[in-house]
C-alpha positions as CSV (number, residue, x, y, z in Angstrom):
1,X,87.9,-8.0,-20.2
2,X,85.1,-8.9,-18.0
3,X,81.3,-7.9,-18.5
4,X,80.0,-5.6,-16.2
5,X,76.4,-7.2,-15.0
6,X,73.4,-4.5,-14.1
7,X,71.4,-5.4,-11.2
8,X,67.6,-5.3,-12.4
9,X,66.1,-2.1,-10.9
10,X,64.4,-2.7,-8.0
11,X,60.1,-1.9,-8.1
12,X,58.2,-1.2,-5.1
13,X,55.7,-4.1,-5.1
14,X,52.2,-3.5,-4.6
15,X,50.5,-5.6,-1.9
16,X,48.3,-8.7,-3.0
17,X,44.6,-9.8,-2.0
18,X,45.8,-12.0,1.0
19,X,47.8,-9.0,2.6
20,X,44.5,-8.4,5.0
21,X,46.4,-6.5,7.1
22,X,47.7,-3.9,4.6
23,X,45.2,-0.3,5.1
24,X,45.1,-0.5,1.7
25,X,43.7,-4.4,1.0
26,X,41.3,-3.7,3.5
27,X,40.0,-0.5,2.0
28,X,39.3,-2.4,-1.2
29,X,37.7,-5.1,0.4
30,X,35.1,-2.9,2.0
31,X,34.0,-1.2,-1.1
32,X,33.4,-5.0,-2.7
33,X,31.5,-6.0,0.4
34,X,29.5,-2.6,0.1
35,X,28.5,-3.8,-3.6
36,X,27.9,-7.5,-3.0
37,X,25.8,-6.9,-0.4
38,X,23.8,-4.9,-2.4
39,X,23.5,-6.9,-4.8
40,X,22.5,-9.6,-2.3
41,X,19.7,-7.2,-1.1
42,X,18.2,-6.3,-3.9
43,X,18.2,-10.0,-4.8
44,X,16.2,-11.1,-1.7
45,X,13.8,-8.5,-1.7
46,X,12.7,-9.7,-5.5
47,X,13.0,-13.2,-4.1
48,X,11.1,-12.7,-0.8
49,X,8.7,-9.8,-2.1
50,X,5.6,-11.5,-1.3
51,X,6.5,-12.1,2.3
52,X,7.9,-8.6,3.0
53,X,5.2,-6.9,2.0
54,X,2.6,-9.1,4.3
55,X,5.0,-8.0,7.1
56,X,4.6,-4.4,5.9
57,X,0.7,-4.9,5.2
58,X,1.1,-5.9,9.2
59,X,2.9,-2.7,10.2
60,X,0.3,-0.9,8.1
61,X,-2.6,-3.2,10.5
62,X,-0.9,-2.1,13.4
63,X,-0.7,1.8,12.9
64,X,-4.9,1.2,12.4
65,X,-5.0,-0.5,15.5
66,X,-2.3,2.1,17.4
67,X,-4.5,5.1,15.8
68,X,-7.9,3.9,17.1
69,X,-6.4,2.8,20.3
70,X,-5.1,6.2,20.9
71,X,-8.0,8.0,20.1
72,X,-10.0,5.7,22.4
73,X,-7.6,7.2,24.9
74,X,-9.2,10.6,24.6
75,X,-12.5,9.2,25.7
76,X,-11.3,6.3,28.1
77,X,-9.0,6.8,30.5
78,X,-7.6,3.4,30.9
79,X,-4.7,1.6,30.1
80,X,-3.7,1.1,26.8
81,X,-3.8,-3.0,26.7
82,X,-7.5,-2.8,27.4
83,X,-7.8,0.0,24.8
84,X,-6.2,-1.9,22.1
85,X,-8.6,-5.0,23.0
86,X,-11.4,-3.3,23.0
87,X,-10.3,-1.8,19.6
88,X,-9.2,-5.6,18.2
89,X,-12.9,-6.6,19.4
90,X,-14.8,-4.1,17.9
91,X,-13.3,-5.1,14.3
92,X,-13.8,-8.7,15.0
93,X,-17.1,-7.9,15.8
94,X,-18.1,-5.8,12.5
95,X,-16.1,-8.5,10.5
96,X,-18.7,-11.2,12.1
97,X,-21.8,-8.9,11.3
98,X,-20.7,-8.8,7.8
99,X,-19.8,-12.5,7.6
100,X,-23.3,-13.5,9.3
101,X,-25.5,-11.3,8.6
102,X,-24.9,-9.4,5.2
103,X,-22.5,-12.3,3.9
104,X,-26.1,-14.7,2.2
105,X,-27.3,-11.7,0.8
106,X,-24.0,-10.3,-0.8
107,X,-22.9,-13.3,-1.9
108,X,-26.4,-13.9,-4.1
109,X,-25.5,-10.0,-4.8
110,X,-22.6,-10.8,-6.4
111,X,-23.6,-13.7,-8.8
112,X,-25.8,-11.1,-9.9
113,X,-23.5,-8.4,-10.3
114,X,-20.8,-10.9,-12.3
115,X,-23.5,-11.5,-14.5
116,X,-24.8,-8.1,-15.3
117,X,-21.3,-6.5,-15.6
118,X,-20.4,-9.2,-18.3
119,X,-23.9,-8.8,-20.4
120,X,-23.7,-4.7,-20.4
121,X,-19.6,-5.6,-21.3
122,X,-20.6,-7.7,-24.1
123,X,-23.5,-5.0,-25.1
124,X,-20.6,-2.1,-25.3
125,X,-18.5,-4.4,-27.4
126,X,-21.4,-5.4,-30.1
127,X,-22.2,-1.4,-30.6
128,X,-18.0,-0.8,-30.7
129,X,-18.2,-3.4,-33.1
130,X,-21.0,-2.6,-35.0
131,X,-19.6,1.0,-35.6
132,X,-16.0,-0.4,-36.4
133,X,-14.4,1.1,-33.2
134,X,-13.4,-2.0,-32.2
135,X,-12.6,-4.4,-35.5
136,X,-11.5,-7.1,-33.2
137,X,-12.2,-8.0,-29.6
138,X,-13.3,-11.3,-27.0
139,X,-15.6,-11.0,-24.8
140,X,-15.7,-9.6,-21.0
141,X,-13.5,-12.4,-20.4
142,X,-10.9,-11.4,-22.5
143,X,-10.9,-8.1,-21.5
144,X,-10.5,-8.6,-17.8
145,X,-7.6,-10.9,-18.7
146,X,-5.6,-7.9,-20.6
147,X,-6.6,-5.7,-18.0
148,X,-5.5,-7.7,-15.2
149,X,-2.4,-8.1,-17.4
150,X,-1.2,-4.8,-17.5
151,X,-1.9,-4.0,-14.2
152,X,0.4,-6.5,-13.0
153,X,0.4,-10.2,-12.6
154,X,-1.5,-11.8,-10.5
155,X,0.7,-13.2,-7.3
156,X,0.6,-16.6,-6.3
157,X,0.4,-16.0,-3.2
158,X,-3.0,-14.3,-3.7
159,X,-3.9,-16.5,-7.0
160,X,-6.8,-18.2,-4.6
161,X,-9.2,-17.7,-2.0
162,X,-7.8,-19.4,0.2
163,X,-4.5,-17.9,-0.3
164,X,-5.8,-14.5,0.0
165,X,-7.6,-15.7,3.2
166,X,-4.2,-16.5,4.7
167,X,-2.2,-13.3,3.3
168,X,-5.3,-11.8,5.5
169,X,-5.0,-13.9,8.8
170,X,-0.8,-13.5,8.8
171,X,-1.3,-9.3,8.0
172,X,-3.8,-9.6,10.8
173,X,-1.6,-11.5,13.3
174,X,1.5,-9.6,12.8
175,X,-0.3,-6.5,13.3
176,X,-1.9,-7.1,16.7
177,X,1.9,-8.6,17.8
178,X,3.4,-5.4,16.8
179,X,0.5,-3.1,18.3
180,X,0.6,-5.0,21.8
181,X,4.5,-4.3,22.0
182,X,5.8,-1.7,19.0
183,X,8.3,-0.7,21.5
184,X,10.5,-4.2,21.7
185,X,10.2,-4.4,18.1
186,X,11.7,-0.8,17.5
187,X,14.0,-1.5,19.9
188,X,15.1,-4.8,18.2
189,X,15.7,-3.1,14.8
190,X,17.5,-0.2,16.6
191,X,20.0,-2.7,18.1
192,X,20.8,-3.3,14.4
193,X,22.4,0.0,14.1
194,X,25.2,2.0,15.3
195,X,24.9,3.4,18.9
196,X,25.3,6.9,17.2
197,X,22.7,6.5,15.0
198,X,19.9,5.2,17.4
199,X,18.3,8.8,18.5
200,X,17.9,9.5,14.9
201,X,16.1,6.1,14.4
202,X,13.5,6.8,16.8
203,X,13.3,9.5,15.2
204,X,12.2,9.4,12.1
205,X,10.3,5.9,13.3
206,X,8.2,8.1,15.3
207,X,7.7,10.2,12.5
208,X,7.0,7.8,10.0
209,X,4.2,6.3,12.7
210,X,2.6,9.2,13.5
211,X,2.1,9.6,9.6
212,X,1.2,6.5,9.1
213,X,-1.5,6.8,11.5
214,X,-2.7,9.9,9.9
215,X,-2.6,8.4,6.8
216,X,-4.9,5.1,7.5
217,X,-7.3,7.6,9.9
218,X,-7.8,9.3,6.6
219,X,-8.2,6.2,4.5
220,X,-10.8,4.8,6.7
221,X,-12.8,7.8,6.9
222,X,-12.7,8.1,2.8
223,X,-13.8,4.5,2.4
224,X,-16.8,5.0,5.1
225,X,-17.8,7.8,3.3
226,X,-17.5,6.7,-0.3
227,X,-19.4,3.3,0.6
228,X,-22.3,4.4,2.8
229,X,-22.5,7.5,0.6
230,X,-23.2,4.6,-2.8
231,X,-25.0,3.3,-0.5
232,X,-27.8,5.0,0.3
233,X,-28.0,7.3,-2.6
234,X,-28.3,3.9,-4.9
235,X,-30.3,2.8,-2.5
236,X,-32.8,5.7,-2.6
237,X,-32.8,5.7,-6.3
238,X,-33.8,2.0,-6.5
239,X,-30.3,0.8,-8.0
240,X,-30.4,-3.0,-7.6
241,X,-27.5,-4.1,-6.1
242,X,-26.9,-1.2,-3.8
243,X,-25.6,-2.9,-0.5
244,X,-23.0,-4.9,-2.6
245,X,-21.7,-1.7,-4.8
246,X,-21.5,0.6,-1.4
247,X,-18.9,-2.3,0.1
248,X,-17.2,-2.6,-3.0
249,X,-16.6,1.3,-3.0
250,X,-15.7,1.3,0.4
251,X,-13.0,-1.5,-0.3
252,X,-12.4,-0.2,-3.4
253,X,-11.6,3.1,-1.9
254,X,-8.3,2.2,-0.3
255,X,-6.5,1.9,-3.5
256,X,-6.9,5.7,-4.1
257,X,-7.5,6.8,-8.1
258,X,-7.5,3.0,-9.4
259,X,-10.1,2.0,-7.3
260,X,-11.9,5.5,-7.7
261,X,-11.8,4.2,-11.2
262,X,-12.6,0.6,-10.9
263,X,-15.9,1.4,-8.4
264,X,-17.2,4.2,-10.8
265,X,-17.1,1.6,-13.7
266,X,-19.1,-0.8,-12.3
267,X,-21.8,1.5,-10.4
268,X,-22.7,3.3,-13.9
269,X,-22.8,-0.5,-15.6
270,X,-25.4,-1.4,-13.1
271,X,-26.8,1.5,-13.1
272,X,-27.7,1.2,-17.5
273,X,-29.2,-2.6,-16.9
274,X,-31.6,-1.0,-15.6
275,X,-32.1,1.7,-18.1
276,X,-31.1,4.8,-19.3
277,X,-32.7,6.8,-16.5
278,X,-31.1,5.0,-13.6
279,X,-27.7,5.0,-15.6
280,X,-27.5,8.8,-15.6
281,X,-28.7,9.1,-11.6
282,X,-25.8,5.9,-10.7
283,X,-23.2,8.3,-12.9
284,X,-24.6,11.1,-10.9
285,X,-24.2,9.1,-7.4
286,X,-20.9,8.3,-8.6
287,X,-19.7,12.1,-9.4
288,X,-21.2,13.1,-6.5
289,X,-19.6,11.0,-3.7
290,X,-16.3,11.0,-5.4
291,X,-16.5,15.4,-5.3
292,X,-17.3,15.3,-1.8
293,X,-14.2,12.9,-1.3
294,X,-11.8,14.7,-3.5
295,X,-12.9,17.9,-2.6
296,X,-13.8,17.9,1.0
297,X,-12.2,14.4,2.4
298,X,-9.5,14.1,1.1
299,X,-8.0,18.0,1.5
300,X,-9.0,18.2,5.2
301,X,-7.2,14.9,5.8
302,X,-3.9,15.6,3.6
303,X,-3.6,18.6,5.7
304,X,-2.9,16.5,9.3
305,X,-1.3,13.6,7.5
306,X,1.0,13.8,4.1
307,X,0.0,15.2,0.8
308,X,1.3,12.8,-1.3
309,X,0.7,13.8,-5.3
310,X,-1.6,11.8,-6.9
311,X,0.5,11.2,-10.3
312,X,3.0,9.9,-7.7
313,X,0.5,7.7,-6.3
314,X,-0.1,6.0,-9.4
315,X,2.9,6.0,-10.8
316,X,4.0,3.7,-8.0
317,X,0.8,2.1,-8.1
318,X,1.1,0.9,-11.4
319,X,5.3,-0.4,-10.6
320,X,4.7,-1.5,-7.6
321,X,1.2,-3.5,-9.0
322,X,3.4,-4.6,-11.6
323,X,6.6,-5.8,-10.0
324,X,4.4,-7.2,-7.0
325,X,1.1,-8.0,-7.4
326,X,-1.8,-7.1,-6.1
327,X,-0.5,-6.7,-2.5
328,X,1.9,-4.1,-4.5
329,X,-0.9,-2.1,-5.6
330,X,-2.5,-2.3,-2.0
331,X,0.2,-0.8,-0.3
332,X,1.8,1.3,-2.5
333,X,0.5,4.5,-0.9
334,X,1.8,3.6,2.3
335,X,4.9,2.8,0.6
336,X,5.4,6.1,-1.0
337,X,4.2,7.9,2.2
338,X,7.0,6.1,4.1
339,X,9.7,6.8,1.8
340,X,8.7,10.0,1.4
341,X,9.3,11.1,5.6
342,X,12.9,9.1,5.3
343,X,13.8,11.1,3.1
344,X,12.3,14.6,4.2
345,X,14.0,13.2,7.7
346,X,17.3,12.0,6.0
347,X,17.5,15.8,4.3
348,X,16.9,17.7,7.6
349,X,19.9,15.6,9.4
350,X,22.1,16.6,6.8
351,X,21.3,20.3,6.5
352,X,21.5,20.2,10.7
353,X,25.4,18.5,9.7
354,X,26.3,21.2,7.2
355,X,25.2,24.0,9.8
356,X,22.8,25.4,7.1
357,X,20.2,24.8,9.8
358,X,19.7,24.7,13.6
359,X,19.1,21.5,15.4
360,X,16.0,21.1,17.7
361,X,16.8,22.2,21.3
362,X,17.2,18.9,23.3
């Protein structure tokens, strides 16, 4: 009697990585693209940080330059390439006056002010001391180091002078490139996208500019009020040290609340070296030019630019001080500001999608 032999039941195969033409394989092969690409991204932008954000410190330059050459525009009636030079020259010009003519005296100003800063330091610390608030401590020294520290590290690329010098020159030179021709460049990263996508890229580019503008029109203001404000209230009070501390404000004033911080510190320090009296009236100066800002500036300009929260403000201050640096903490405003219309843009696009509302009449 012979066996009877079962064929093996037959199994649908499923296809293997090297079918590329299978719908399925290629599917698959997307979605793992999607990820390592990501992954790639977020790689490079922690690798090339430093760079990326002097290229965004130079779109930042160039909405300055865009803003004042367009307000020029209301008063001249020329064309906007002689606008923008006459813009470009006017803060080359102010950047020489400081250089030559207030740069000896500053300078002297601010071996002074390094060395008063550190003896009323070291004076704070001896009375901590001497009442046990502070058991153990170093000097100034040390506590600019920890501070420093836990602000974020300083970045190489702005570990020197003459680093700094050329983060400056490259935001500088990138910005008046993209102010003489924002249009090829926004063009060029348009090309980048689908054809469908393009008109909402303009978009929320033009959006994100006009902003922007707002945004650094409002800056400038604060920081010209701020440091002439210090100035000539220190000045009149006989604050030594009073031209050096109203341009530290005024710089000090585009990182908003740390720098609030950082100038109000070292105005009342100078102030109490020179005694108790001119303390309290350098506190005073202080509390008063920061309530105007805070409570005049700064509303009437959030209301034509963005009102951005000011815990949100710091908290990205402090990560993006952290992860980046200094040049981080600089532009993390602008940052926030940025991200902030994308995704107030990306929301309205999808509502218009859904039908939940109308989209703008062409």
């Amino acid at each position: 009697m012979s066996e009877t032999v079962i064929a093996p039941e037959k199994r649908a195969e499923a296809p293997g990585p090297n079918e590329l033409r299978d719908p399925f394989v290629r599917q698959e092969l997307k979605r793992a693209g999607v990820w390592i690409g990501m992954a790639v991204a977020v790689g490079l932008v922690a690798l090339l940080s430093q760079p990326l954000l002097i290229i965004f410190g130079g779109v930042v330059f160039a909405a300055m330059l865009d803003g004042g050459t367009r307000l020029l525009g209301r008063v001249l009636k020329i064309g906007r390439g002689w606008r923008l030079l006459i813009v470009v020259l006017g803060v080359v010009a102010f950047l020489v006056w400081v250089v030559m003519l207030a740069g000896s005296e500053l300078t002297a100003q601010a071996e002074t002010l390094t060395s008063v800063v550190t003896t009323q330091i070291n004076k704070l610390l001896a009375w901590a001391r001497v009442y046990h608030l502070l058991e153990s401590a170093g000097g100034a020294g040390e506590i600019g180091k920890q501070i420093m520290g836990s602000i974020g590290r300083v970045t190489s690329a702005l570990g020197t002078a003459a680093g700094a010098l050329t983060s400056g020159v490259m935001i500088a030179v990138i910005g008046i490139f993209l102010a003489v021709e924002p249009r090829l460049y926004e063009r060029g990263v348009a090309w980048m996208f689908p054809v469908r996508s393009r008109a909402s890229f303009y978009e929320t580019m033009s959006a994100m500019g006009h902003t922007l503008r707002r945004l650094m029109a409002g800056r400038l203001v604060g920081m010209s009020v701020e440091g002439v404000g210090v100035w000539l209230l220190l000045w009149a009070g006989g604050i030594p040290m009073a031209a050096l501390l109203g341009v530290l404000t005024g710089l000090l004033a585009f990182l908003p609340n740390i720098g609030a911080i950082v100038s109000g510190v070292l105005i009342t320090v100078v102030g109490f070296s020179g005694g108790w009296n001119a303390g309290v009236y350098a506190f005073c100066v202080y509390a008063v030019v920061q309530t105007v800002d805070g409570y005049l500036v700064v509303p009437t300009v959030a209301k034509k630019s963005v009102d951005l929260a000011p815990a949100l403000v710091l908290g990205a201050q402090l990560l993006l001080g952290a992860l980046f640096g200094l040049l981080g903490l600089m532009f993390a405003d602008p940052i926030v500001a940025m991200v902030k219309v994308g995704l107030e843009r990306g929301s309205k696009k999808a509502a218009e999608n859904a039908g939940e509302i109308e989209p703008p009449a062409a």
